[in-house]
NUNU-629383 format. One record per atom (N, C-alpha, C): residue number from 1; residue in one letter; x, y, z. Coordinates in pm, whole numbers, padded with zeros to 5 digits, m for minus. Example, Ala and Ser with C-alpha at 12.3 -4.5 7.8 and 13.67 -1.06 7.14 Angstrom:
BEGIN
1_A_01319_m00569_00780
1_A_01230_m00450_00780
1_A_01320_m00330_00780
2_S_01285_m00225_00708
2_S_01367_m00106_00714
2_S_01290_00003_00787
This chain:
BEGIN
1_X_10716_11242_13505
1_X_10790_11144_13425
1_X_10726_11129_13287
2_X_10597_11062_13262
2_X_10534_11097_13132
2_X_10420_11194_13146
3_X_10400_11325_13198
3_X_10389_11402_13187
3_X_10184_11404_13137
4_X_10151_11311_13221
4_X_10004_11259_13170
4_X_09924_11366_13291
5_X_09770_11472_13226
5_X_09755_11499_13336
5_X_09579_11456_13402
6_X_09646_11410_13449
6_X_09537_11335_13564
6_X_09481_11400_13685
7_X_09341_11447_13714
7_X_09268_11483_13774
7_X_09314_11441_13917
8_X_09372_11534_14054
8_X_09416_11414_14177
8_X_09291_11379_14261
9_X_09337_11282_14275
9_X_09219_11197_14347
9_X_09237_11275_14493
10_X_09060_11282_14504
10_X_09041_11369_14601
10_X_09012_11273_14725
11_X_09015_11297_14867
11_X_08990_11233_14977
11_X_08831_11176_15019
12_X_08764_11230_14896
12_X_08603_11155_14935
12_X_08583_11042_14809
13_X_08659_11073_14712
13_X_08714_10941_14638
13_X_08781_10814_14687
14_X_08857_10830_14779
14_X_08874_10763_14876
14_X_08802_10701_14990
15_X_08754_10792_15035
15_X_08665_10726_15145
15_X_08541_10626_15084
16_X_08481_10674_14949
16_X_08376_10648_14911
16_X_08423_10456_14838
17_X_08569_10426_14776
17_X_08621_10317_14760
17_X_08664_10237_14917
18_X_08692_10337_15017
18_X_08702_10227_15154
18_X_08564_10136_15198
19_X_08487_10246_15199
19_X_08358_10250_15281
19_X_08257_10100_15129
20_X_08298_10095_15029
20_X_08229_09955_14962
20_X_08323_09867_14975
21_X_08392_09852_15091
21_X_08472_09724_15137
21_X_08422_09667_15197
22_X_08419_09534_15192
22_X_08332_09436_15248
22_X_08469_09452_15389
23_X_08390_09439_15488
23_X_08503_09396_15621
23_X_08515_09276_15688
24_X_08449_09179_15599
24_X_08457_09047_15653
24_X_08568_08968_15576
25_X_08668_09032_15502
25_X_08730_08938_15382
25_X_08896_08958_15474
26_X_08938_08829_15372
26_X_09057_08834_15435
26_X_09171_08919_15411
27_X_09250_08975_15550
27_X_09363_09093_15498
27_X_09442_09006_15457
28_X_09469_08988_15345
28_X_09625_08939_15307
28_X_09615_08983_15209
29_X_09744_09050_15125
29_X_09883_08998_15249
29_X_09945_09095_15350
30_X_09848_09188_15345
30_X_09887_09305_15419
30_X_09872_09324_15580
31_X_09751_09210_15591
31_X_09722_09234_15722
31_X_09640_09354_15743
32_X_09595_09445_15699
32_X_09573_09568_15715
32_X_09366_09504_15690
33_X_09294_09540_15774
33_X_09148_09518_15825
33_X_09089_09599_15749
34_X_08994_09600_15689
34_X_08898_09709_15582
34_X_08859_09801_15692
35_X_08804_09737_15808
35_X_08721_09835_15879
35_X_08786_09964_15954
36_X_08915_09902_15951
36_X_09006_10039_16041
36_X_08999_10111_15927
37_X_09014_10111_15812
37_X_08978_10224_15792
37_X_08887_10319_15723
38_X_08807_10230_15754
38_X_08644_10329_15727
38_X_08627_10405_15866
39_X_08711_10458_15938
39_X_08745_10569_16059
39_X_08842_10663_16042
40_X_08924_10634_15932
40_X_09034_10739_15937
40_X_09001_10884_15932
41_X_09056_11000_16033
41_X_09062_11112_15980
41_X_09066_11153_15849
42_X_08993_11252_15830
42_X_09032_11380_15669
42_X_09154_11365_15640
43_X_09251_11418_15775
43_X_09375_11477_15747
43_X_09473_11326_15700
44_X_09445_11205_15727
44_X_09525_11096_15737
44_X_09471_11025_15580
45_X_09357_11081_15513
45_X_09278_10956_15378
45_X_09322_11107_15310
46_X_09401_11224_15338
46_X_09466_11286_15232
46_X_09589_11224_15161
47_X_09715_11165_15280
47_X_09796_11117_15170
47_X_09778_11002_15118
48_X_09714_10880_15092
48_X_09662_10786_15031
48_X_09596_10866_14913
49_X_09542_11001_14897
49_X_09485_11081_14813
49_X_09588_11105_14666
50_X_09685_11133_14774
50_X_09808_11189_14705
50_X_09849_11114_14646
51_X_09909_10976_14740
51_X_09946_10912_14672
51_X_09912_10813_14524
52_X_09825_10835_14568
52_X_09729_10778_14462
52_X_09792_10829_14306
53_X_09701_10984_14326
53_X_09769_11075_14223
53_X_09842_11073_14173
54_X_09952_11064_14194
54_X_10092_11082_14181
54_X_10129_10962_14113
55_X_10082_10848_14168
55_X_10109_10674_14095
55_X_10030_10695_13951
56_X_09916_10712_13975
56_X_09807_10766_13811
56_X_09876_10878_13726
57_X_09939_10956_13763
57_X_10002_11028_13686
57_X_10147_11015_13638
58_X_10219_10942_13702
58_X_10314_10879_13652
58_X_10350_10751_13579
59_X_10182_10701_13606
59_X_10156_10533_13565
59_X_10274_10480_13604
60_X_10266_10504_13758
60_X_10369_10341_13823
60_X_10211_10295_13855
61_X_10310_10154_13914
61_X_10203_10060_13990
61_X_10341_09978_14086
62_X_10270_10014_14166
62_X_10401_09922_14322
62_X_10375_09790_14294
63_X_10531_09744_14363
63_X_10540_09570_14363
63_X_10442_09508_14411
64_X_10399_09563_14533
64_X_10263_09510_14636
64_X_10161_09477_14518
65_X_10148_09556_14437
65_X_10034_09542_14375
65_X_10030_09467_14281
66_X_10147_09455_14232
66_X_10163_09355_14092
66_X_10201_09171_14206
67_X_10183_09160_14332
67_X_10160_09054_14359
67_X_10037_09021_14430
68_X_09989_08904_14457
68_X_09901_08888_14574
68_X_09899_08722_14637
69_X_09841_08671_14696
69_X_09857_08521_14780
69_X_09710_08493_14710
70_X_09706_08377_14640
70_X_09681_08300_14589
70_X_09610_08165_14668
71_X_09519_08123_14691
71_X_09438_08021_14780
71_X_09330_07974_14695
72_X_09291_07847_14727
72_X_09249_07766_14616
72_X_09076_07765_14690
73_X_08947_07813_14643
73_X_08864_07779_14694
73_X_08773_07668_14634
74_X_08690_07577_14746
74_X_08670_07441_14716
74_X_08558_07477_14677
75_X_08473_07409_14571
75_X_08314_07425_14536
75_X_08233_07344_14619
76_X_08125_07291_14599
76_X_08083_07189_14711
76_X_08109_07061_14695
77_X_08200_07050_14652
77_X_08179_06893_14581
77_X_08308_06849_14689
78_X_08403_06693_14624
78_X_08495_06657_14735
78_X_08621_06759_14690
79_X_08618_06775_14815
79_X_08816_06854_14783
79_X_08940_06826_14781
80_X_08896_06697_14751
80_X_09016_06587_14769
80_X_09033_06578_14573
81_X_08969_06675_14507
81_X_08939_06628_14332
81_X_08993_06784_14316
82_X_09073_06767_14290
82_X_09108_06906_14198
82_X_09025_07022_14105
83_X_08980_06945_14019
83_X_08866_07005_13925
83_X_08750_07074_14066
84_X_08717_07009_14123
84_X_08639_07121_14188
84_X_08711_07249_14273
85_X_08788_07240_14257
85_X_08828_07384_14329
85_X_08855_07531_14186
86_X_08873_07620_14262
86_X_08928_07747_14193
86_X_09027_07829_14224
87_X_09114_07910_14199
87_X_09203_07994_14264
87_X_09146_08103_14326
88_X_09157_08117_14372
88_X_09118_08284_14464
88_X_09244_08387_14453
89_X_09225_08470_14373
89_X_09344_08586_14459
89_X_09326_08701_14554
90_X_09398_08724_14622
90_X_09435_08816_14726
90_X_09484_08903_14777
91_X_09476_09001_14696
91_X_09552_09112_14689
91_X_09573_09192_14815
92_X_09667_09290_14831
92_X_09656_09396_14971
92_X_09495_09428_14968
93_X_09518_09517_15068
93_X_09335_09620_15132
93_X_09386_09722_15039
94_X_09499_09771_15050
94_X_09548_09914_15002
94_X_09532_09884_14865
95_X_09543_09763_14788
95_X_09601_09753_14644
95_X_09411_09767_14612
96_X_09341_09665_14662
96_X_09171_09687_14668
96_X_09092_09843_14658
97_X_09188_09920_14745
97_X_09080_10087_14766
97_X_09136_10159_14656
98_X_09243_10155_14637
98_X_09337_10208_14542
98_X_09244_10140_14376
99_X_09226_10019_14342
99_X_09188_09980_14271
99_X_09007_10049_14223
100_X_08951_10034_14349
100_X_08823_10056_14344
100_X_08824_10206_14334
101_X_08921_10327_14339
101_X_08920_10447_14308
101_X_08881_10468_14191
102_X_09034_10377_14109
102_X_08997_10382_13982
102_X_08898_10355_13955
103_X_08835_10224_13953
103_X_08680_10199_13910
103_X_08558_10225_13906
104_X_08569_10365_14015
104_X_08469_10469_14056
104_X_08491_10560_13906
105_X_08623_10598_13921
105_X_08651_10686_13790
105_X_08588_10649_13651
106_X_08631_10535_13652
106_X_08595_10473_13526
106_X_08462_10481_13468
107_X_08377_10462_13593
107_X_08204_10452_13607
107_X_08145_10543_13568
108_X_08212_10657_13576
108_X_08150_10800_13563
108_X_08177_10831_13469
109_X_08296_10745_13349
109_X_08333_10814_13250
109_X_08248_10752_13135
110_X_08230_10583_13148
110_X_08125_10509_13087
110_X_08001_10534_13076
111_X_07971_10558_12969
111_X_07841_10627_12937
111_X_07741_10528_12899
112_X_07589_10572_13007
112_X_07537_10540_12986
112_X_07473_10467_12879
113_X_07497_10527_12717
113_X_07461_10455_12658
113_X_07518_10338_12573
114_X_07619_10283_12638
114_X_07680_10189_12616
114_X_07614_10059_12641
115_X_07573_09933_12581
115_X_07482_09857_12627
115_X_07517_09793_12744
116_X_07611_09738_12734
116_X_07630_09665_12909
116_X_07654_09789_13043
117_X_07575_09902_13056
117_X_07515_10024_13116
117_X_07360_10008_13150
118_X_07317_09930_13031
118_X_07141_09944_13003
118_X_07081_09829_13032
119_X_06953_09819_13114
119_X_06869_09733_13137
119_X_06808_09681_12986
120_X_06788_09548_12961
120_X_06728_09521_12849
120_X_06831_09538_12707
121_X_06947_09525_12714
121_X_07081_09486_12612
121_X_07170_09397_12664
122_X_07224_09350_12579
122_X_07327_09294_12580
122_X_07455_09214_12513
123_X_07543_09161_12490
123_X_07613_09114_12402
123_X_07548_09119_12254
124_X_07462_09092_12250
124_X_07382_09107_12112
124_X_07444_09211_12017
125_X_07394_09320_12136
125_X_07452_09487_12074
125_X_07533_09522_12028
126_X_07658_09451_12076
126_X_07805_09474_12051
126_X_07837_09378_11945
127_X_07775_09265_11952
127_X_07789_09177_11788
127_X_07751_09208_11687
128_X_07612_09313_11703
128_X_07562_09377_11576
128_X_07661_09549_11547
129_X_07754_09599_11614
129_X_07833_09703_11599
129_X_07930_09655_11545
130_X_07964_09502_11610
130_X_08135_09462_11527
130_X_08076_09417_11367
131_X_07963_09364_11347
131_X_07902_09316_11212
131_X_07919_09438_11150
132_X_07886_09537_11153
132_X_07837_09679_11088
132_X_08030_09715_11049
133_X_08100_09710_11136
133_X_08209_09729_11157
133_X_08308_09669_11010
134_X_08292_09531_11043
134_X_08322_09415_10924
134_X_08302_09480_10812
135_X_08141_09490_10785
135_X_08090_09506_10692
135_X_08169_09644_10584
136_X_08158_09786_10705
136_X_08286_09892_10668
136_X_08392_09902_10617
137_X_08428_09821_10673
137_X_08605_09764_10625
137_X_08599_09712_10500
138_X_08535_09600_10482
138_X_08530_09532_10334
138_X_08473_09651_10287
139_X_08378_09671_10249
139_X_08346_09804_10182
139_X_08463_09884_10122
140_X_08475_09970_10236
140_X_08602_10092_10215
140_X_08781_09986_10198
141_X_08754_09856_10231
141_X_08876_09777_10183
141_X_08962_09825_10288
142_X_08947_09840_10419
142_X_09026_09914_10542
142_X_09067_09796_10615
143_X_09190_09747_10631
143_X_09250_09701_10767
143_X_09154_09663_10891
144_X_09098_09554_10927
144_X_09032_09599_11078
144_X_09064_09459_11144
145_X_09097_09432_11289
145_X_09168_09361_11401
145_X_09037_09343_11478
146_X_09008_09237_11528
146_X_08869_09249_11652
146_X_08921_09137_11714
147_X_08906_09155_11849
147_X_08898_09022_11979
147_X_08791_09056_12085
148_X_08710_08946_12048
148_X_08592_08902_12127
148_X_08587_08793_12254
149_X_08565_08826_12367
149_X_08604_08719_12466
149_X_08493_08668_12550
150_X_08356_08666_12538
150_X_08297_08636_12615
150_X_08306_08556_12801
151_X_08349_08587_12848
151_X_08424_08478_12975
151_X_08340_08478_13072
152_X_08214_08506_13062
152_X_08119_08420_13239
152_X_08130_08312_13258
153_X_08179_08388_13404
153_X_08238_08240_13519
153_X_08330_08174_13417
154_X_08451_08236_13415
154_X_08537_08201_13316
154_X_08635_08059_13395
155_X_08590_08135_13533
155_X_08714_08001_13645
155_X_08649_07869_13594
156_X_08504_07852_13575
156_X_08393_07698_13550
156_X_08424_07678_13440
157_X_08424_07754_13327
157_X_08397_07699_13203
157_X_08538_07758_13062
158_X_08595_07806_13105
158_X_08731_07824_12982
158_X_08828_07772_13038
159_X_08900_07696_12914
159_X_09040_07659_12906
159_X_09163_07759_12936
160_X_09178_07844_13018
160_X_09252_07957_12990
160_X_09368_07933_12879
161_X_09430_07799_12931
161_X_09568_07792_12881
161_X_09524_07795_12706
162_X_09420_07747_12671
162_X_09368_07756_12512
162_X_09334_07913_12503
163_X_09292_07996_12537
163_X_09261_08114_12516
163_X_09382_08152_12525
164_X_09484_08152_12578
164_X_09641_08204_12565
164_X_09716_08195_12433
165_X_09675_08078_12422
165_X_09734_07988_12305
165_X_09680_08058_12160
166_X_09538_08084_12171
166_X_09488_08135_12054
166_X_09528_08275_12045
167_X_09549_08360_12163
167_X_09579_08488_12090
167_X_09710_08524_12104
168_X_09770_08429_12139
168_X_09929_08441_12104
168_X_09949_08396_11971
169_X_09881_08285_11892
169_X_09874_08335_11746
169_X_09831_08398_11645
C-alpha cells in the first residue's frame, strides 16, 4: 500500500518481546495471559511474525490497538479524593508484544551516543544542542521550530489539559 520497506520481524523478535512480559499483570481486554505464551511453538510465534510485518509495512495499526480499558489507580492516600488517584491504561497482551517488538527495534537503532543512552548525561545535553541550534539559526537567519517537554511522572505533576492548550497554539 505505501510501499515502505521494512525489515520482517523475525520469530525470536518475538519471543524475545513475550518473554519481558511481566505475567502477573492484568489481561485486559483481551483476556489473553502473558505466560501462555512464553510456550508457544516456532511454528505458531511465526504468524504473529508475519503479522506484525505486514502491519509495519503497511503502517496500519488495528482497532484493538488504538483502544484499551482504562482503570483509575489509587496512591496511598484516601480514595474517596480524586486527586489521589491516576489513570492506568490497559491495553491487549497482543497490542503490549507487538508494541515491545517495536521498541526492541528502536533500541538497536538509538545510538549509543545519544545522551539519554549514557551514564553521567542528561537533559543538560540536549539544552546545550538546542542553544547551539538557536544560536545557528539567528546567525545564518534560518527558520527554526523546537518543542521541549520535560514530563517525569507527568500523571503527579503536569496539567495535561494546559500542555494541550499551549501547543495547540
Amino acid at each position: 500500500m505505501y510501499g515502505y520497506v521494512v525489515p520482517l520481524v523475525l520469530p525470536p523478535e518475538i519471543r524475545k518481546a513475550i518473554k519481558h512480559m511481566t505475567n502477573g499483570t492484568a489481561p485486559v481486554p483481551d483476556r489473553i495471559k502473558p505466560k501462555r505464551l512464553k510456550n508457544l511453538p516456532t511454528p505458531v510465534v511465526r504468524t504473529p511474525a508475519g503479522h506484525l510485518s505486514r502491519y509495519l509495512s503497511e503502517c496500519k495499526v488495528l482497532i484493538p490497538w488504538k483502544t484499551s480499558k482504562t482503570v483509575l489507580s489509587y496512591k496511598n492516600r484516601d480514595p474517596d479524593d480524586i486527586s489521589n488517584c491516576r489513570p492506568i491504561c490497559l491495553p491487549s497482551v497482543i497490542h503490549k508484544f507487538f508494541t515491545r517488538t517495536i521498541l526492541n527495534r528502536l533500541g538497536r537503532i538509538l545510538d549509543e551516543g545519544q545522551s539519554c543512552e549514557r551514564a553521567g548525561f542528561s537533559t543538560i545535553d540536549h539544552i546545550h544542542t538546542l542553544t547551539r541550534l538557536v544560536e545557528v539559526s539567528k546567525e545564518y537567519k534560518m527558520p527554526l521550530f523546537l518543542t521541549f517537554m520535560d514530563l517525569k511522572k507527568a500523571s503527579d505533576s503536569v496539567e495535561t489539559e494546559a500542555v494541550f492548550e499551549v501547543l495547540g497554539n
